[in-house]
FIBANU-236901 format. One record per residue (C-alpha): residue number from 1; x, y, z. Coordinates in steps of 0.02 Angstrom, whole numbers, plus 32768, in hexadecimal, padded with zeros to 4 digits. Example, Ala and Ser with C-alpha at 12.3 -4.5 7.8 and 13.67 -1.06 7.14 Angstrom:
residues 2
+-----+------+-------+------+
| num | east | north |   up |
+-----+------+-------+------+
|   1 | 8267 |  7F1F | 8186 |
|   2 | 82AC |  7FCB | 8165 |
+-----+------+-------+------+
This chain:
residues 281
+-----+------+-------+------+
| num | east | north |   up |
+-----+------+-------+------+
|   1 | 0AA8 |  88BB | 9CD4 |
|   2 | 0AD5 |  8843 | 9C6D |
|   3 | 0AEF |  87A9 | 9CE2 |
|   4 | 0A7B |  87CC | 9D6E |
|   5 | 0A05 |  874C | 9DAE |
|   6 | 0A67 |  86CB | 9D6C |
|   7 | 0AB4 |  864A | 9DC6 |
|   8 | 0B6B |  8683 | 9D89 |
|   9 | 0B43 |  873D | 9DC5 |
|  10 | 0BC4 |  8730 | 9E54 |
|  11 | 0C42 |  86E2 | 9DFE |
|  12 | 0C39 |  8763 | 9D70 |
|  13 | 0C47 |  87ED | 9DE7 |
|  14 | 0CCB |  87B8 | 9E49 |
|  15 | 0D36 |  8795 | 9DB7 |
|  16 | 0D14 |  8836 | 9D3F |
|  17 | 0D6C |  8890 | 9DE2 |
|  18 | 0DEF |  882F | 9E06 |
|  19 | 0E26 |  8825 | 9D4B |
|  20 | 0E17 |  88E3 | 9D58 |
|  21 | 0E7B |  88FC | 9DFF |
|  22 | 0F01 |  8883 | 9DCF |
|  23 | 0F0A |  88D1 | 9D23 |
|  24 | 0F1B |  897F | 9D80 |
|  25 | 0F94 |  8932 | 9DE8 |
|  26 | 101D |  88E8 | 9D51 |
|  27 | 1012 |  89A7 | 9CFE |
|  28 | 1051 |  89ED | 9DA0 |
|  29 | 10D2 |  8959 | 9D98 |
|  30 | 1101 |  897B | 9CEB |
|  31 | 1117 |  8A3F | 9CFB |
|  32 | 1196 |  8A1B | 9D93 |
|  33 | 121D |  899D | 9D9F |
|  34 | 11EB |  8917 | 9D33 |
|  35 | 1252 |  8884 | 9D5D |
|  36 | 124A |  87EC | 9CBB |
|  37 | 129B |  8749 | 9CCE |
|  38 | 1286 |  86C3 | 9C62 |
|  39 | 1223 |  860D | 9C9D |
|  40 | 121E |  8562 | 9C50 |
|  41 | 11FF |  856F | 9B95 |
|  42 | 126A |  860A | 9B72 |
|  43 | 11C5 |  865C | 9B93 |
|  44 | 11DC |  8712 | 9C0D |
|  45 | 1188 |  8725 | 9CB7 |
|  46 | 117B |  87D5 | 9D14 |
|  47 | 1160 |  8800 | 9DCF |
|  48 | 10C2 |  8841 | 9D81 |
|  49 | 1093 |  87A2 | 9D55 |
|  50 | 10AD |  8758 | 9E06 |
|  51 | 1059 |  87DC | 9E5A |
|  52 | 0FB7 |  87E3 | 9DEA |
|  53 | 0FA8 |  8725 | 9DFE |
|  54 | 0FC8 |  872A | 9EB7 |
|  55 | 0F40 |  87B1 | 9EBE |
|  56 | 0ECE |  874E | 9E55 |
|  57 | 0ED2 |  86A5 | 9EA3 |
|  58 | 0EB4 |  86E2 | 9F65 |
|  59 | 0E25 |  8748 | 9F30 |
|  60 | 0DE2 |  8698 | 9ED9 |
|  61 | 0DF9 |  8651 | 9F6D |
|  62 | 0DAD |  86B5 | 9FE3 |
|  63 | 0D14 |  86C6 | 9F6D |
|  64 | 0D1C |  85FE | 9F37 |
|  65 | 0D54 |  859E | 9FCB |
|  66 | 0D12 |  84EE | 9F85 |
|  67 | 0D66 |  8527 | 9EC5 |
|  68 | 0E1F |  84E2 | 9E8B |
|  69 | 0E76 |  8568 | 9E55 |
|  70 | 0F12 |  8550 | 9DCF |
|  71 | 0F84 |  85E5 | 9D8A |
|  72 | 1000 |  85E7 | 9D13 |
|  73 | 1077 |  862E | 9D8C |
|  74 | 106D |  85AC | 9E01 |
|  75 | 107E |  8503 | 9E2C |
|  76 | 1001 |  8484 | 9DDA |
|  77 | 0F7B |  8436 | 9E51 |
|  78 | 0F40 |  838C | 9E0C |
|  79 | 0E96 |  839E | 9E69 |
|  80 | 0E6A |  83F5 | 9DE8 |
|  81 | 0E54 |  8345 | 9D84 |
|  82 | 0DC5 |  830E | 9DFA |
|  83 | 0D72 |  83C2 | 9E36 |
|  84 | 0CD6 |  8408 | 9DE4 |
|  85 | 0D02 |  84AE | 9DEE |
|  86 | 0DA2 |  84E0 | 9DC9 |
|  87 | 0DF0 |  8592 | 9D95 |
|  88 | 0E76 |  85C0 | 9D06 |
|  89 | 0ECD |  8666 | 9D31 |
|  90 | 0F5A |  86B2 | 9CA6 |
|  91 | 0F6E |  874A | 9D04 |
|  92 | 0FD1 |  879B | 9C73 |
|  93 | 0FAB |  8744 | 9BD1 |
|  94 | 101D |  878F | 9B47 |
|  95 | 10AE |  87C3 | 9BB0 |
|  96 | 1124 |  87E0 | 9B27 |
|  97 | 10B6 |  8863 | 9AF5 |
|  98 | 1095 |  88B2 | 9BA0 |
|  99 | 114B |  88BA | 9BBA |
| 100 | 1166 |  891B | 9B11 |
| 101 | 10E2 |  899C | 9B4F |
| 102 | 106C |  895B | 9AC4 |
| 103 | 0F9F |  8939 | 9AE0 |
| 104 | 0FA2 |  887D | 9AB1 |
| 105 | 0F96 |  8842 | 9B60 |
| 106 | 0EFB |  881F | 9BF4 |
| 107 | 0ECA |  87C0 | 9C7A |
| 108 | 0E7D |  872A | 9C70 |
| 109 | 0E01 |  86B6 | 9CE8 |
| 110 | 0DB1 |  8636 | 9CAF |
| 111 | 0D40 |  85AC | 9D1F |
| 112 | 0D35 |  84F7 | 9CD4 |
| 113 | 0C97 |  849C | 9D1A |
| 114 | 0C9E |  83CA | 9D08 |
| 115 | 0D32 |  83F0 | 9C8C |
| 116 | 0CF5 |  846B | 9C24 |
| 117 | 0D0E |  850D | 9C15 |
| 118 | 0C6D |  8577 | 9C48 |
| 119 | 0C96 |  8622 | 9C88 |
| 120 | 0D23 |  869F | 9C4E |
| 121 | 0D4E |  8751 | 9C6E |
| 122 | 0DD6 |  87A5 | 9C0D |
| 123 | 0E11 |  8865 | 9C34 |
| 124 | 0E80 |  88B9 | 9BC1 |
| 125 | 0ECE |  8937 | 9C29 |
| 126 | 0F07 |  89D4 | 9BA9 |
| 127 | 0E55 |  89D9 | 9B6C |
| 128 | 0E00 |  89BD | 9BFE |
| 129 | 0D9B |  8948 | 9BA6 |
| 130 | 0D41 |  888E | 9C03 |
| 131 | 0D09 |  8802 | 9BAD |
| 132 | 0C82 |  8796 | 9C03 |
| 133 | 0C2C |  86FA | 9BE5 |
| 134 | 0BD0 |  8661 | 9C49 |
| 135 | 0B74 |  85E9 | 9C3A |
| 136 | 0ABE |  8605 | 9BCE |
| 137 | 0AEF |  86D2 | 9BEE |
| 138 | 0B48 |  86EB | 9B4C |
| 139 | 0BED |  874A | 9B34 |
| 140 | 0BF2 |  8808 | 9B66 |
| 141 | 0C5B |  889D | 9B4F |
| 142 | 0C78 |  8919 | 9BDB |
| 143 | 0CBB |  89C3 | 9B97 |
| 144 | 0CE5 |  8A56 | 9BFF |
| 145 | 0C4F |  8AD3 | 9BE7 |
| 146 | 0BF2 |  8A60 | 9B8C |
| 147 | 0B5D |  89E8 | 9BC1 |
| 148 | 0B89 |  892C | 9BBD |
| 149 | 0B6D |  88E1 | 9B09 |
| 150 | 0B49 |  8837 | 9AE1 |
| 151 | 0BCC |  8802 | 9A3F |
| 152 | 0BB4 |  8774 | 99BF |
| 153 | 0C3B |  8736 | 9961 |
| 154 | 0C24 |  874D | 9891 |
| 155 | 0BC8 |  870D | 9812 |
| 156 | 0C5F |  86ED | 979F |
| 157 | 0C51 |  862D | 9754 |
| 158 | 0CCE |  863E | 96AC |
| 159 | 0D87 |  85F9 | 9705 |
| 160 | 0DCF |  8669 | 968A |
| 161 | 0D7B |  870C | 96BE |
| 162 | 0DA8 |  86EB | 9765 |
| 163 | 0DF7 |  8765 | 97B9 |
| 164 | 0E99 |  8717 | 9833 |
| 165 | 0EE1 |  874D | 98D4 |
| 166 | 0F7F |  86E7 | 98FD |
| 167 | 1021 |  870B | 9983 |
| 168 | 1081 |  87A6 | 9991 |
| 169 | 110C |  8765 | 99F2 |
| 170 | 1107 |  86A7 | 999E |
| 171 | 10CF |  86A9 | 98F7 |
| 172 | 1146 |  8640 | 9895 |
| 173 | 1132 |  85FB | 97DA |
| 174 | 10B5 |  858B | 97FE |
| 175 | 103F |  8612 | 97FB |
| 176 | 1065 |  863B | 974B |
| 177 | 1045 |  858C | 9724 |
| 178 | 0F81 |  8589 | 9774 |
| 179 | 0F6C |  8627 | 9710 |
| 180 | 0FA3 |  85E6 | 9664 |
| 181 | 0F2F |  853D | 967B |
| 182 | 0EA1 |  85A8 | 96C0 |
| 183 | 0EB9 |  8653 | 963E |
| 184 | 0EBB |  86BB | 96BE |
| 185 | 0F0C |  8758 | 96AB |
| 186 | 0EC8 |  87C5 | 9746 |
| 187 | 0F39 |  87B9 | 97E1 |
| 188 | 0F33 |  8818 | 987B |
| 189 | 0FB6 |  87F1 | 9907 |
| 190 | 0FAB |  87F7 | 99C6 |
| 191 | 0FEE |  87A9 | 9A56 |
| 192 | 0F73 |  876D | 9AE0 |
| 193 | 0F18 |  86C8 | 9A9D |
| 194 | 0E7C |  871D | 9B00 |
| 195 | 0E85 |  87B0 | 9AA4 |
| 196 | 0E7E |  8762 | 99FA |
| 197 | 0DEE |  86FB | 9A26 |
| 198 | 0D9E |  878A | 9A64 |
| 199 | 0DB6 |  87DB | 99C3 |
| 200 | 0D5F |  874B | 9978 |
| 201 | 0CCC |  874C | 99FC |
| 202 | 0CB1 |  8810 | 99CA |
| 203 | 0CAF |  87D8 | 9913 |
| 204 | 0D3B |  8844 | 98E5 |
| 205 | 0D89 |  8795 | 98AC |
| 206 | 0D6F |  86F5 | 9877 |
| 207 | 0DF9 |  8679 | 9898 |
| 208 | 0E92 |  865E | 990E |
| 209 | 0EFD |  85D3 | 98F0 |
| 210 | 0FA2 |  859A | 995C |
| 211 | 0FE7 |  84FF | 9912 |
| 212 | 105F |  84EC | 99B6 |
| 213 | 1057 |  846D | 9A53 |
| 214 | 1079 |  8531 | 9AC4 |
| 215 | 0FD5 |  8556 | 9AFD |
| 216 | 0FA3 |  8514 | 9B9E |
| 217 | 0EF3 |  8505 | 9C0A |
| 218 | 0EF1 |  85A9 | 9C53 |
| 219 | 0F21 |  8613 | 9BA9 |
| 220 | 0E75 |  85C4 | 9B56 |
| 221 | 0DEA |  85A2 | 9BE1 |
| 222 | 0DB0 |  8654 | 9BF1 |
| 223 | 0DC1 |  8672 | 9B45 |
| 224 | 0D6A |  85E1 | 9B0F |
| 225 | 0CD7 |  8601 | 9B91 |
| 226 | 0CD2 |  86A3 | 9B2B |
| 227 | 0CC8 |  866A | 9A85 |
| 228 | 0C61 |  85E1 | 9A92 |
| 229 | 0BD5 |  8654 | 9AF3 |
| 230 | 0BDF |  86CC | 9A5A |
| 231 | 0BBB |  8657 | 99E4 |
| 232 | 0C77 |  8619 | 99B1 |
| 233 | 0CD8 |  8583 | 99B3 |
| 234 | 0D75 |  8530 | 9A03 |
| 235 | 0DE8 |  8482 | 99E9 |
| 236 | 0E83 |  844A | 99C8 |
| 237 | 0EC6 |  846B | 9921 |
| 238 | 0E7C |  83BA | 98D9 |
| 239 | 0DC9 |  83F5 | 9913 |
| 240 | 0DCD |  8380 | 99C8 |
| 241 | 0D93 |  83D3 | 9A63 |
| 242 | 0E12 |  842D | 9AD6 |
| 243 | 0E2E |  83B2 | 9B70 |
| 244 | 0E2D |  8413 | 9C28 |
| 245 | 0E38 |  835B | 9C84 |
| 246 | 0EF3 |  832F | 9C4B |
| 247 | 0F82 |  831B | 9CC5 |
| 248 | 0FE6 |  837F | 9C39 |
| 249 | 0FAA |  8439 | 9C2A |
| 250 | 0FE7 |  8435 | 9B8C |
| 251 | 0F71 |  8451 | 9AE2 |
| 252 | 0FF0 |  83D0 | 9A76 |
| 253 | 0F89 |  83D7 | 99EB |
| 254 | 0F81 |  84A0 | 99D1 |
| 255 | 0EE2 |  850B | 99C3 |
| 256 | 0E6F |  8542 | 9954 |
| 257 | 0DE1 |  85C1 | 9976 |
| 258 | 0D60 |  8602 | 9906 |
| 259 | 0CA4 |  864E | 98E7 |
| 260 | 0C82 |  859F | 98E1 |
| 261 | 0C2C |  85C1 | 981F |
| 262 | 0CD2 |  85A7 | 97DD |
| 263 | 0D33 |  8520 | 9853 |
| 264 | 0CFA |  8476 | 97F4 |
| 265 | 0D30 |  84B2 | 975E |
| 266 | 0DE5 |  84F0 | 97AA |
| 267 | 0DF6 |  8453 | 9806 |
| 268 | 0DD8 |  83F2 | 9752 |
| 269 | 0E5F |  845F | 970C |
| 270 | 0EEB |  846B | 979B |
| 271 | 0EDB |  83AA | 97AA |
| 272 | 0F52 |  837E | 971C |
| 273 | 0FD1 |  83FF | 9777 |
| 274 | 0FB9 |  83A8 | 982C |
| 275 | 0F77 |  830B | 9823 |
| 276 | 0F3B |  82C0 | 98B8 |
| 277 | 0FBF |  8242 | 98B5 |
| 278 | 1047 |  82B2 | 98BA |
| 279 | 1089 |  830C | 9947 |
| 280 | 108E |  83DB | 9949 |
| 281 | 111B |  8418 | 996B |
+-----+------+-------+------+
C-alpha cells in the first residue's frame, strides 16, 4: 500500500474512512429530507453538512487527542495559531452542487503541520473516488476496483495551451478577463475547489484561478497537500504563499493553482489585472 511504513500511515488510514463514511452519510442525507438554510455570506448550509462535520471531527478526536481540529461548520478555535498540528475539515465542499444532485462536491481533510499544509485526503462521493497525499509519499488515487495509483500533475508549460478549470456556482466576468490576457480558450467548470485541484494533480488540467477574497483555510489545505505532493503548485493570485497562521481564515488575495510549469508566467500576466496593491474584491 501506498502509505505504509511511513510515519503518516495512521493518519492516512484513518482519514480515507472517515471521508468515505461521512461522504456515505450526506448521500443518505441528501436522498431524504434535505433541509438548506442559508449562513453568513449568502452561502447555503445543509443538515448534511452539520452531520458529516460532526462525524468527522469526533472521529479526529478520538484518533488525535493532542491535534486542533477546525471545521467550517463550526466555531473558530484560535489555538490553532500556536498548535503544530492542526486539522482543516470542509465536510461538503461544493454544496451548491451537492444540493442540485450534481458530482462537483467531496469531503475534504486536510492536516497543517508548523503552518503548512502537509497531509490531505479528498473523497468525492458519486464516484467513489479518494485522493491522498503526505508528506515525501506523493499524491495517490484510490478508485473502486482499481489498485492505488500514484498521479503527477502535467507537463503543459505554454499559458496559452493551458487547459482551465474555474467555479460552477461563482464564475463571474472576471474569468473571461484571465482568459483573454492568458489566450486560453479551454474551460471546464466544477464546484468543489478540491475537486478542481484534483483535476490538476491527475493532469487532466493545468490551471485554476479564483480572483475572489471567498476561499477560506479549510477549502485549500487538503487540496494543496495534494497538489503540491503531485508535483503542482499553490498561492495567492499575485504568486505569495497561502497563510494557515492568520487570525482571519480568509484567502483576501484569491488563489491560483497550477502544474507549477506554467504559474510564473500566469502570475507575470494576471499582475497588471490584480496588482498587489489593490484589493480583490
Amino acid at each position: 500500500m501506498p502509505f505504509e511504513g511511513t510515519e503518516f500511515q495512521r493518519e492516512i488510514e484513518v482519514c480515507l474512512e472517515l471521508t468515505r463514511e461521512a461522504g456515505i452519510l450526506a448521500i443518505r442525507c441528501r436522498d431524504g429530507d434535505l433541509h438548506v438554510e442559508m449562513k453568513d455570506g449568502d452561502e447555503p448550509v445543509t443538515v448534511a453538512d452539520r452531520m458529516a462535520s460532526d462525524y468527522i471531527v469526533s472521529r479526529l478526536a478520538k484518533e488525535f487527542p493532542d491535534d486542533t481540529i477546525i471545521s467550517e461548520e463550526n466555531a473558530d478555535d484560535l489555538a490553532r495559531l500556536t498548535a503544530e498540528r492542526v486539522w482543516y475539515v470542509d465536510p461538503i465542499d461544493g454544496t451548491k452542487d451537492f444540493i442540485r444532485g450534481d458530482e462537483g462536491f467531496c469531503v475534504m481533510v486536510g492536516l497543517t503541520i508548523k503552518g503548512r499544509p502537509g497531509l490531505g485526503v479528498i473523497y468525492q462521493p458519486t464516484g467513489r473516488r479518494s485522493f491522498a497525499a503526505a508528506p515525501g509519499c506523493g499524491t495517490w488515487l484510490y478508485a473502486p476496483g482499481e489498485e492505488p495509483q500514484q498521479v503527477r500533475v502535467s507537463d503543459t508549460s505554454d499559458p496559452t495551451k493551458v487547459r482551465l478549470v474555474a467555479s460552477k456556482s461563482h464564475r463571474d466576468e472576471k474569468i473571461d478577463s484571465v482568459k483573454s490576457a492568458l489566450g486560453i480558450a479551454n474551460e471546464f467548470n466544477i464546484g468543489s475547489v478540491g475537486l478542481k485541484l484534483g483535476l490538476i494533480a491527475v493532469g487532466e488540467r493545468d490551471l485554476y484561478v479564483n480572483p475572489t477574497p471567498r476561499c477560506k483555510y479549510w477549502d485549500t489545505c487538503g487540496p494543496e497537500a495534494l497538489l503540491v505532493e503531485a508535483g503542482g503548485l499553490m498561492t495567492d493570485i499575485n504568486g505569495r504563499p497561502l497563510r494557515y497562521d492568520e487570525e482571519d481564515t480568509h484567502h483576501h488575495r484569491g488563489l491560483l493553482a497550477s502544474n507549477g510549469k506554467v504559474h510564473e508566467a500566469v502570475v507575470a500576466k494576471l499582475n497588471p489585472l490584480f496588482p498587489p496593491d489593490r484589493a480583490i474584491e
